[in-house]
C-alpha atoms as a printed R data frame, in Angstrom:
    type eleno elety resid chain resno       x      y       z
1   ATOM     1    CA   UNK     A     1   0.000  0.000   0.000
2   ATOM     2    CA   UNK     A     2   2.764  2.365   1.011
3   ATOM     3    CA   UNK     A     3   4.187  1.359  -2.356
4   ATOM     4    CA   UNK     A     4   1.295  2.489  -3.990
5   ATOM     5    CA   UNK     A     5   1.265  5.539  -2.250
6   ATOM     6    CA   UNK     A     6   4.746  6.675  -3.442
7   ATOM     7    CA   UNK     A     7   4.381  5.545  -7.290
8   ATOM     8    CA   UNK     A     8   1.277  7.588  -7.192
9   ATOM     9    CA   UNK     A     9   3.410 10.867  -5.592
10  ATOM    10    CA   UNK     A    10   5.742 10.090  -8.176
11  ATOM    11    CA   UNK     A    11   3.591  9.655 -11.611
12  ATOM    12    CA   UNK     A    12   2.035 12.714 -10.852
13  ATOM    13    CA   UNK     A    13   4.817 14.950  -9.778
14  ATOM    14    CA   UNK     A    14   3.246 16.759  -6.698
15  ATOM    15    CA   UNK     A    15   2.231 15.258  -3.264
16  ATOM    16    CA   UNK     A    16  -1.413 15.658  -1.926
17  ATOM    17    CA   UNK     A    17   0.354 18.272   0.735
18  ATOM    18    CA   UNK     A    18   2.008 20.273  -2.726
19  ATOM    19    CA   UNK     A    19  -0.885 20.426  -4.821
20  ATOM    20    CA   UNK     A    20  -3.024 21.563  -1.374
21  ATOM    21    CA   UNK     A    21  -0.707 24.308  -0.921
22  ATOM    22    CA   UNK     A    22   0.419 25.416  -4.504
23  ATOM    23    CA   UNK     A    23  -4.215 25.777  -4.581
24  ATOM    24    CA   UNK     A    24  -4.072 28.112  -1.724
25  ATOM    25    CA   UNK     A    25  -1.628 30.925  -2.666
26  ATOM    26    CA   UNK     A    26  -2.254 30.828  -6.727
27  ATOM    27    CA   UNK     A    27  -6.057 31.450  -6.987
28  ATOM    28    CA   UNK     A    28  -8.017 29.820  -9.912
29  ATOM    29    CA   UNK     A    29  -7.937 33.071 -12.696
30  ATOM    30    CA   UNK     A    30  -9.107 31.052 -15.878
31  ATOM    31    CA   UNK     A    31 -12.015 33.289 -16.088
32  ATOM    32    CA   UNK     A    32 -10.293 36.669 -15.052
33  ATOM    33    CA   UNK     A    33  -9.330 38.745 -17.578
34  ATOM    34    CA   UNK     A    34  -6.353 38.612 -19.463
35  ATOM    35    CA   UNK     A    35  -3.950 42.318 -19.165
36  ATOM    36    CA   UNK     A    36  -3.458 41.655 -22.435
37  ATOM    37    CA   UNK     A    37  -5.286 40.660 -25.382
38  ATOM    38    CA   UNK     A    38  -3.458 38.393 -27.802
39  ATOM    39    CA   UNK     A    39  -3.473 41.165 -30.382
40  ATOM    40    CA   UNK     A    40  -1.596 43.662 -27.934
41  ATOM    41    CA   UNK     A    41  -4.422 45.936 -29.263
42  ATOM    42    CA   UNK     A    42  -5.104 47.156 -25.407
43  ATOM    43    CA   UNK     A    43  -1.886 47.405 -24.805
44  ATOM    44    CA   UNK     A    44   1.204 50.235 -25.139
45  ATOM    45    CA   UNK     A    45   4.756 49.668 -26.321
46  ATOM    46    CA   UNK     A    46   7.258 50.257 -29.367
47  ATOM    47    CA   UNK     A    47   5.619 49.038 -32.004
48  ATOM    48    CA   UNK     A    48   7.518 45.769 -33.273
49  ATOM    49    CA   UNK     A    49   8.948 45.170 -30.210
50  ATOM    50    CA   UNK     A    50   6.606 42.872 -28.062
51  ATOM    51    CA   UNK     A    51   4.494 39.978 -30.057
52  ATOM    52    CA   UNK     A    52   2.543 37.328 -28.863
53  ATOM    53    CA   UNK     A    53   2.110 33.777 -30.492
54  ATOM    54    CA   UNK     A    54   0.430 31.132 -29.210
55  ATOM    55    CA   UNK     A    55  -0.636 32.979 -26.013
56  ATOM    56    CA   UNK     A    56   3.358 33.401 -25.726
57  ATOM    57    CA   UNK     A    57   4.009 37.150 -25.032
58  ATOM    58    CA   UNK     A    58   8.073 38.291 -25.841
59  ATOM    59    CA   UNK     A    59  10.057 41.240 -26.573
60  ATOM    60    CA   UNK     A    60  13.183 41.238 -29.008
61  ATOM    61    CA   UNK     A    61  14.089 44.997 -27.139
62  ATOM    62    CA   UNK     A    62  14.560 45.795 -23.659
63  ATOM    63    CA   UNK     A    63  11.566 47.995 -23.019
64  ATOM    64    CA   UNK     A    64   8.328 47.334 -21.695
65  ATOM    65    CA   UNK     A    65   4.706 46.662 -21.922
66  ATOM    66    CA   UNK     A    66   1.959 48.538 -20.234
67  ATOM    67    CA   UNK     A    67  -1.454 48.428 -19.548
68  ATOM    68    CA   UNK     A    68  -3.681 50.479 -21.388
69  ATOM    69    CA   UNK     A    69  -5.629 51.738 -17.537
70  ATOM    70    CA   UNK     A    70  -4.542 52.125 -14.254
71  ATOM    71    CA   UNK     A    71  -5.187 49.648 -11.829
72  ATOM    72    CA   UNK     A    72  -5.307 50.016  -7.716
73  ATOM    73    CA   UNK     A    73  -6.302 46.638  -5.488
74  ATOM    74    CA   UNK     A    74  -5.644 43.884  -7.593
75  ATOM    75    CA   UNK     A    75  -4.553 40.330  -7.969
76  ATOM    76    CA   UNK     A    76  -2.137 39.567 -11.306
77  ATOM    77    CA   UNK     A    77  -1.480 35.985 -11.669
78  ATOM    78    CA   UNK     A    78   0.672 34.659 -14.665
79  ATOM    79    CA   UNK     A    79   3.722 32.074 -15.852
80  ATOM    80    CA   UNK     A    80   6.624 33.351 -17.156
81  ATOM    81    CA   UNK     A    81   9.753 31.467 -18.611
82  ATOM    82    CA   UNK     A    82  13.391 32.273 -18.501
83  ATOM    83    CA   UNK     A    83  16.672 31.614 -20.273
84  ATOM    84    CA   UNK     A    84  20.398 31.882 -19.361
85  ATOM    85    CA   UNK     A    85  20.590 35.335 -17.709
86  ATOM    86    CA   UNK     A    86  17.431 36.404 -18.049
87  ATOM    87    CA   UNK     A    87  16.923 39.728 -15.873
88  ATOM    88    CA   UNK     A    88  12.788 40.879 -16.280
89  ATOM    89    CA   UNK     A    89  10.081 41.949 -13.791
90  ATOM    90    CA   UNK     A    90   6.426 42.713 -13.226
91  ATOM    91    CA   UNK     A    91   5.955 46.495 -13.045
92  ATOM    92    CA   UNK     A    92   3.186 47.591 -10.705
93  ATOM    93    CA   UNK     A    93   2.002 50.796  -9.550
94  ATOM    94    CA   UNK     A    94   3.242 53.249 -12.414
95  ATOM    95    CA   UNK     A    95   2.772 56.463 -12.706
96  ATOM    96    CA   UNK     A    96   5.227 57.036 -15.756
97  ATOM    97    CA   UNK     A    97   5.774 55.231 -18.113
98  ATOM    98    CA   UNK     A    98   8.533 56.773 -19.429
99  ATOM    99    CA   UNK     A    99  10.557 56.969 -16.512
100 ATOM   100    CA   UNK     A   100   9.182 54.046 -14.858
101 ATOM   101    CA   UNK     A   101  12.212 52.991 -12.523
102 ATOM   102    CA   UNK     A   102  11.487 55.279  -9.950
103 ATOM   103    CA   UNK     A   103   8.191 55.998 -10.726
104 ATOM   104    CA   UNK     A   104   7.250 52.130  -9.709
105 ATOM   105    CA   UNK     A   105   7.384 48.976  -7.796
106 ATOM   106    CA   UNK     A   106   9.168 46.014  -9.621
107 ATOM   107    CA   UNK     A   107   9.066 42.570  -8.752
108 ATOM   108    CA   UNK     A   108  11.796 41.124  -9.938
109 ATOM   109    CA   UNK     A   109  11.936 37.856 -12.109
110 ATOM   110    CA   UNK     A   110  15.280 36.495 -12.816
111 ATOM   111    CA   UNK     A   111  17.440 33.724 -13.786
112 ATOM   112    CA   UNK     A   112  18.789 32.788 -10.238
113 ATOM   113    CA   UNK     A   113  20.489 29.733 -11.416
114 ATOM   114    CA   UNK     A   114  22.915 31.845 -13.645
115 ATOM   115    CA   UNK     A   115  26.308 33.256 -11.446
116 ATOM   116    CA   UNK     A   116  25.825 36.678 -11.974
117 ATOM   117    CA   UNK     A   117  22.547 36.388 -10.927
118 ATOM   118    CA   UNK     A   118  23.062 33.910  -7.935
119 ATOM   119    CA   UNK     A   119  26.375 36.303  -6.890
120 ATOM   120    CA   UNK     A   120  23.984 40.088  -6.707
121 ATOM   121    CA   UNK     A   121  22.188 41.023  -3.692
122 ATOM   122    CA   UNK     A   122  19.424 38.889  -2.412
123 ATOM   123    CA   UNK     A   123  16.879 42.046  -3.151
124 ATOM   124    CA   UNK     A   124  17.804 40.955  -6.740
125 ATOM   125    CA   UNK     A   125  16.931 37.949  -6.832
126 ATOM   126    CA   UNK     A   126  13.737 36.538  -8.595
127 ATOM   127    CA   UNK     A   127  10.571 37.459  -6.096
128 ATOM   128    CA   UNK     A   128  12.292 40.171  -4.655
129 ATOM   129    CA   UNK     A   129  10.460 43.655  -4.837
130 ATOM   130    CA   UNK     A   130  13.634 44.865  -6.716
131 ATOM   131    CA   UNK     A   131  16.418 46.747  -4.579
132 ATOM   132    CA   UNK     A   132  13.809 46.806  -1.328
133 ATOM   133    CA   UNK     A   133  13.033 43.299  -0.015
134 ATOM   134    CA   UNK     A   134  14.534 39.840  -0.935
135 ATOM   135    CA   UNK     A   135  12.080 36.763  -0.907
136 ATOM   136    CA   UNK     A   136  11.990 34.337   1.842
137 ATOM   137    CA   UNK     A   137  13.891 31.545  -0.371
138 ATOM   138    CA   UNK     A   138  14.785 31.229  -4.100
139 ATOM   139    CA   UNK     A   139  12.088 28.999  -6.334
140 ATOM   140    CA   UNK     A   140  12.592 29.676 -10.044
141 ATOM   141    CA   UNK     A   141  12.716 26.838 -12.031
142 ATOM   142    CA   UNK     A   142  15.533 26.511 -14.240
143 ATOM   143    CA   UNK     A   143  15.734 28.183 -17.641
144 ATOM   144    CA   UNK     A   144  13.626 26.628 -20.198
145 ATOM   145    CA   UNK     A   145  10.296 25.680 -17.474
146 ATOM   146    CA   UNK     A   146   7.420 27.402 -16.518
147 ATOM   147    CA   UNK     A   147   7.277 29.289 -13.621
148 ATOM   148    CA   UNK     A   148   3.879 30.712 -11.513
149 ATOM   149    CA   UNK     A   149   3.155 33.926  -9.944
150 ATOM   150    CA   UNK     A   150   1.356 35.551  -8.020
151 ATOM   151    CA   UNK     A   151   0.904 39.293  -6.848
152 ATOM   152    CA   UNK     A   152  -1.643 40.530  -4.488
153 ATOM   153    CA   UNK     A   153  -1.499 44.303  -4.080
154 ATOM   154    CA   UNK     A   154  -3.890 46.074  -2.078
155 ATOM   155    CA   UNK     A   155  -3.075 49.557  -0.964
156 ATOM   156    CA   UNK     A   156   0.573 49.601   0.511
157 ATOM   157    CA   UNK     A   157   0.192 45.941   1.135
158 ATOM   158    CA   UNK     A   158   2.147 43.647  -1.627
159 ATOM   159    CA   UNK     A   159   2.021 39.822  -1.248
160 ATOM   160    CA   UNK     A   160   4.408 37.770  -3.858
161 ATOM   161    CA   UNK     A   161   3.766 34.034  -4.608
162 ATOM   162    CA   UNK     A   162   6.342 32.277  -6.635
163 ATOM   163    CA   UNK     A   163   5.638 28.331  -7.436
164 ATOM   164    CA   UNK     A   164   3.545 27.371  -4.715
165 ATOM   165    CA   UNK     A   165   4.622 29.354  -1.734
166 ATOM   166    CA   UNK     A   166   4.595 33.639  -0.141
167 ATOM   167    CA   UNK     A   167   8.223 34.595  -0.810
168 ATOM   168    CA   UNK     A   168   7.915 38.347  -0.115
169 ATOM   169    CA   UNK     A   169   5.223 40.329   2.054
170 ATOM   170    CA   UNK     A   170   5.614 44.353   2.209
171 ATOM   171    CA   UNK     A   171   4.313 47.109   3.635
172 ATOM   172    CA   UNK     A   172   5.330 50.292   1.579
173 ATOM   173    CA   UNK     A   173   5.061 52.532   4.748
174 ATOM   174    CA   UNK     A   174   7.795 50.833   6.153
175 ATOM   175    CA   UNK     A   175  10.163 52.453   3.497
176 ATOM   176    CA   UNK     A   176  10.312 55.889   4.388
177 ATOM   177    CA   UNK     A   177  13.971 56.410   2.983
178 ATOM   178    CA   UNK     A   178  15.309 56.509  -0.759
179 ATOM   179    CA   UNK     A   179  18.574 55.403   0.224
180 ATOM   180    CA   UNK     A   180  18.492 52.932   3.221
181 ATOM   181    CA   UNK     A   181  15.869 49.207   3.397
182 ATOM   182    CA   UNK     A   182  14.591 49.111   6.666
183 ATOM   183    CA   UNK     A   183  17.384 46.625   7.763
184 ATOM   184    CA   UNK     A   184  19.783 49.138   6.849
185 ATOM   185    CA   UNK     A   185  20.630 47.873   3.255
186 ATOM   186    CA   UNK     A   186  21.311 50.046   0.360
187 ATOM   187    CA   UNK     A   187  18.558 50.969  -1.663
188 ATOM   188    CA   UNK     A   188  20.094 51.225  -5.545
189 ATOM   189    CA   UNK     A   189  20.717 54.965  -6.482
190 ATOM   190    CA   UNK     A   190  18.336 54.637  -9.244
191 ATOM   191    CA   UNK     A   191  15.398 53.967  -7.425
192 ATOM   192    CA   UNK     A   192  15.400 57.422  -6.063
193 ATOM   193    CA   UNK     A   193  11.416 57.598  -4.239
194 ATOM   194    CA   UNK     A   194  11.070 56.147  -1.228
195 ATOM   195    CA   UNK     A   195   7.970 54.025  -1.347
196 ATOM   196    CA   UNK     A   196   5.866 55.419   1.403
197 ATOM   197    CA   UNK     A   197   5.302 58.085  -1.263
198 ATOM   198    CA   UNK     A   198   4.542 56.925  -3.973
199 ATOM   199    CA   UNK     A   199   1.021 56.146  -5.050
200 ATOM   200    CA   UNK     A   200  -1.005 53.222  -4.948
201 ATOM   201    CA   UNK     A   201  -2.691 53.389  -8.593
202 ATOM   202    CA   UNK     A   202  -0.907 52.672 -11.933
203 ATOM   203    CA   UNK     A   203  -0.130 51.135 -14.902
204 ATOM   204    CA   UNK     A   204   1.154 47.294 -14.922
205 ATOM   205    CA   UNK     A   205   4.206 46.533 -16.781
206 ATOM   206    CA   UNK     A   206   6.424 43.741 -17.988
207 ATOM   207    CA   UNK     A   207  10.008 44.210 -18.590
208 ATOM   208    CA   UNK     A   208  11.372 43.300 -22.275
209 ATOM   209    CA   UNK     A   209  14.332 41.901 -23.445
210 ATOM   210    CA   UNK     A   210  17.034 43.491 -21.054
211 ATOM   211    CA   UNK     A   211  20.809 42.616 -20.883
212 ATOM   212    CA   UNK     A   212  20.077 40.427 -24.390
213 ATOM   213    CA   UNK     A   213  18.701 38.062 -22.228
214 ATOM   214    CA   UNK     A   214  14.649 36.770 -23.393
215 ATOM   215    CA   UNK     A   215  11.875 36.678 -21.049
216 ATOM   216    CA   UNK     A   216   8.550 34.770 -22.003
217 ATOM   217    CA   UNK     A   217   5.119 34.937 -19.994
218 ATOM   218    CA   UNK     A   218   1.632 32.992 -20.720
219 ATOM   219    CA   UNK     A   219  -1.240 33.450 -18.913
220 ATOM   220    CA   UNK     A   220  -1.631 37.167 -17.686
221 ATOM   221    CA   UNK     A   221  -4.607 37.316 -16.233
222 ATOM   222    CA   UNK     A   222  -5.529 40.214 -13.706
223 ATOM   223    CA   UNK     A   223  -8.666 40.566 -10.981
224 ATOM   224    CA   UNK     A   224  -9.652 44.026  -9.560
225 ATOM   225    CA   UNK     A   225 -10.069 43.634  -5.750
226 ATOM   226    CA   UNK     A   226 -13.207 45.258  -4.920
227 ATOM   227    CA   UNK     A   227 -13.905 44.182  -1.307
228 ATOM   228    CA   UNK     A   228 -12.525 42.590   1.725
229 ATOM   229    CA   UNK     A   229 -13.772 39.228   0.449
230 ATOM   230    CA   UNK     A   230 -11.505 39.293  -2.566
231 ATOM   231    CA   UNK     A   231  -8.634 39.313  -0.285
């Protein structure tokens, strides 16, 4: 029986206690709506730059893609797929999108598997909320697999979800300084507002093709948060 037990862990990939737990931090969004339609025809960037086949979104540049609204209180869920070096993110929260590193929070998504990757600070790893908060443990796949997401933001409140596990929690009032993390890290010069300031109602972006590394995502599917319940 115990036999049994363990083939049937094994054929399917995931243990009863996985699948349980992978459910309860990535929500079912097959009917939500997708950020962006197939076409790109809701959706802003260079033209030529960002296609999608297949439901396969990628950019041959290194410059984003942006919602055509603003969005406050929201759940994004998606996949994305990496390659050797890849260095990408999920932009939330922007109120330019021309100058967009300051002007948001990023989530980073990154090949953590490649050195220079694996060798930068843990706030730039994949899950971290770039330059502010390192995840709880690195889970990207390697390059080539699938990876799932998930970002709750509501308010100042940001709750990251990477393969079946919360990696990162934040509160954005915590970061009062442009300069220094709470724990007394370095914030990156670049990143020049501290995030108790900045606003809680933007455009949602994806990063292109930056460093000549790809970055491929399926599945972007978004839910507006309009209550407590939607938590």
């Amino acid at each position: 029986m115990v036999a049994l037990s363990l083939l049937a862990i094994m054929s399917t990939g995931l243990s009863a206690k996985d699948k349980k737990k992978d459910k309860s931090v990535h929500p079912d969004s097959e009917k939500w709506e997708s950020l962006f339609k197939e076409d790109l025809s809701n959706a802003t960037f260079p033209k030529g730059v960002w296609t999608c086949q297949k439901g396969v979104y990628t950019a041959s540049e290194d410059q984003a893609i942006w919602s055509a609204k603003q969005y406050e209180n929201f759940k994004i869920d998606l996949e994305f797929k990496t390659a050797d070096g890849t260095n990408s993110g999920v932009m939330i929260y922007c109120t330019n999108q021309e100058n967009w590193i300051p002007n948001s929070v990023e989530i980073q998504i990154a090949d953590d598997f490649a050195k220079k990757w694996a060798e930068s600070p843990k706030t730039w790893q994949c899950a971290a909320i770039f330059g502010h908060l390192a995840p709880t443990k690195s889970l990207v796949k390697k390059p080539g697999e699938w990876n799932r997401m998930t970002i709750t933001c509501k308010g100042k409140k940001i709750k990251v979800a990477l393969n079946g596990e919360v990696v990162n929690e934040m509160d954005m009032d915590l970061w009062t300084s442009a300069t220094k993390n709470p724990d007394g890290s370095e914030i990156p010069s670049w990143l020049s507002t501290p995030f108790n300031q900045l606003k809680t109602k933007g455009y949602i972006g994806l990063q292109g093709k930056h460093a000549g590394a790809p970055i491929f995502f399926r599945n972007v599917k978004i839910k507006e948060l309009k209550d407590d319940k939607n938590k």
